[in-house]
C-alpha positions as CSV (number, residue, x, y, z in Angstrom):
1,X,71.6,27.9,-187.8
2,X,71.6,30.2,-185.0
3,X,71.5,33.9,-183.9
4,X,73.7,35.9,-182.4
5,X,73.1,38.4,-179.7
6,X,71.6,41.6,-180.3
7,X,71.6,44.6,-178.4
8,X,67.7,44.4,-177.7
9,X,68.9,40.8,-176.3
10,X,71.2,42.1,-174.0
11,X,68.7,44.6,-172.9
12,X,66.2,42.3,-172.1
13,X,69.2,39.7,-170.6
14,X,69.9,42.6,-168.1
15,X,66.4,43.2,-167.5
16,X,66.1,39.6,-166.4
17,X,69.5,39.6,-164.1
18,X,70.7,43.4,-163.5
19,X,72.8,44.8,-165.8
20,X,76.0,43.7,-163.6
21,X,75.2,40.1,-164.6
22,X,75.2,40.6,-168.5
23,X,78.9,40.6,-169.7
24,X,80.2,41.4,-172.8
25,X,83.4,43.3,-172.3
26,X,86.4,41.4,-174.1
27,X,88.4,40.2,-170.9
28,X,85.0,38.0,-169.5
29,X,84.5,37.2,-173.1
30,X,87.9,35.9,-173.3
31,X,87.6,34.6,-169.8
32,X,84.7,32.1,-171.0
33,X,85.7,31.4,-174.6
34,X,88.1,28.4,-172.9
35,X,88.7,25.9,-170.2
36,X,91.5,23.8,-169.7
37,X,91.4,21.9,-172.8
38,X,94.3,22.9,-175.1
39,X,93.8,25.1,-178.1
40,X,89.8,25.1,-178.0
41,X,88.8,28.1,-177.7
42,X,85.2,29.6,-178.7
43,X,83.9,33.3,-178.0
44,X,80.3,33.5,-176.7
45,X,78.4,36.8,-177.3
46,X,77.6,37.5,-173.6
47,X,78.2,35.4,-170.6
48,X,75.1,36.1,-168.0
49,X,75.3,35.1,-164.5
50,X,72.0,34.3,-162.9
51,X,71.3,33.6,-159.2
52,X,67.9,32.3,-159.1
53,X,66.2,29.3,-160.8
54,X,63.4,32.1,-162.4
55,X,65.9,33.8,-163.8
56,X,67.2,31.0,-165.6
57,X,64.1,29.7,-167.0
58,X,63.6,33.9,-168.4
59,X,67.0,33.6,-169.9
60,X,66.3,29.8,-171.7
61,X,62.5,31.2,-172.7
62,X,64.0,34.1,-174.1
63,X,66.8,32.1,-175.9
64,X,64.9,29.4,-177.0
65,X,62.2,32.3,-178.5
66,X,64.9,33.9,-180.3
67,X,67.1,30.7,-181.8
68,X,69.9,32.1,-179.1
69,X,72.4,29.0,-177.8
70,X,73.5,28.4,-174.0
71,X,76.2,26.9,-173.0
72,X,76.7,25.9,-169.2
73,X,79.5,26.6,-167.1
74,X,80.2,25.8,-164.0
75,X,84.2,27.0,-162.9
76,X,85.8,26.7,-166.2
77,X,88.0,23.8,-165.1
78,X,86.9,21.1,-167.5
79,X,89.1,18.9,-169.6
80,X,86.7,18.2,-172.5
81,X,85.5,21.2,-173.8
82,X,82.1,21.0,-172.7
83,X,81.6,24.2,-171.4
84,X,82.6,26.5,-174.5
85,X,80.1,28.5,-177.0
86,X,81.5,26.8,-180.0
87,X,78.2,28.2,-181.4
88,X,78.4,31.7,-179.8
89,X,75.4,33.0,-177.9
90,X,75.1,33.1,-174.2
91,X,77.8,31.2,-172.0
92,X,74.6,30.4,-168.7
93,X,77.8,31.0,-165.3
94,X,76.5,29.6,-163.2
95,X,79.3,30.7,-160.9
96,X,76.3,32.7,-158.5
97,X,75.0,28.7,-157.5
98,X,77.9,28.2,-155.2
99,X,76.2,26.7,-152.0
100,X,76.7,23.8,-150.1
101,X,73.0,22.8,-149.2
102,X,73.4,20.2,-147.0
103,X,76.5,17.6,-145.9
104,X,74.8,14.5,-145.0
105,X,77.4,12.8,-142.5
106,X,74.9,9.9,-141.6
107,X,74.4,9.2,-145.1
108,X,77.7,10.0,-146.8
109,X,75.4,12.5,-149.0
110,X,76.2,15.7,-150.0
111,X,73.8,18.6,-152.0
112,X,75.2,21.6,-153.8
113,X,74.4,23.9,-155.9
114,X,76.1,23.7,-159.5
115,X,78.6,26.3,-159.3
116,X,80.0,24.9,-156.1
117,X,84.0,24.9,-156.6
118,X,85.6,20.9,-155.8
119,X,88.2,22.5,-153.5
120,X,85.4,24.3,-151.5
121,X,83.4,21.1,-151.4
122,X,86.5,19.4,-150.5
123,X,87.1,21.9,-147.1
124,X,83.4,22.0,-145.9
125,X,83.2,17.8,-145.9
126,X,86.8,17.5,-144.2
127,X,85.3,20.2,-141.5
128,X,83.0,17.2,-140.4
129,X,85.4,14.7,-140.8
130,X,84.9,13.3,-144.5
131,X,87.0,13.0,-147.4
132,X,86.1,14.5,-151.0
133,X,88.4,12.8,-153.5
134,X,90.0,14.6,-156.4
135,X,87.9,15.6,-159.1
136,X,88.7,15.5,-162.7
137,X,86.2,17.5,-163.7
């Protein structure tokens, strides 16, 4: 079984990624408990959104330490549920990873960061004269 978030938790959460990054009012709870799959919808205790790859080992140490699950999300436009709490805990947005490292035109490569939104990827690549196709996610 797991735990659920405590407020010590959420103290040391914020500690890790500024206390504007640690959310646990009820609309981003709500906001994270579903995607676009029908009627699934799971509440996580906190959704934290870190920036940095050291913050997100801190938060996964501290989780892992503490018997806390994390759930990934990128933009919460999934069609298979794979981005909901159905266990609680922390819901990891990684919304803050939204760059576009590098479009590779030679190649046909292109490096991102994990929150990076399809339709953004989709704009920067047809800037340069490449085509993106659609995305299920």
């Amino acid at each position: 079984m797991f735990n659920r978030l405590a407020p010590i938790h959420i103290r040391a959460l914020q500690k890790i990624v500024g206390d504007n990054f640690v959310l646990t009012d009820p609309d981003s709870l709500e906001g994270a408990s579903c995607d676009e799959t029908e009627d699934l919808h799971f509440t996580p205790d906190a959704v934290v959104r870190p920036r940095t790859p050291d913050e997100i080992g801190e938060i996964l140490k501290l989780a892992n330490r503490e018997n806390i699950p994390v759930t990934p999300r990128g933009g919460g436009t999934g069609l298979s549920g794979g981005a909901l709490a159905v266990h609680g805990g922390i819901v990891l947005g990684m919304d803050r990873f939204d760059k576009i490292i590098e479009i590779d035109t030679e190649n046909l490569f292109v490096t991102v960061e994990s929150g990076v939104i399809t339709e953004n990827l989709q704009n920067a690549v047809e800037s340069v004269g490449l085509f993106y196709p659609p995305d299920p996610a």
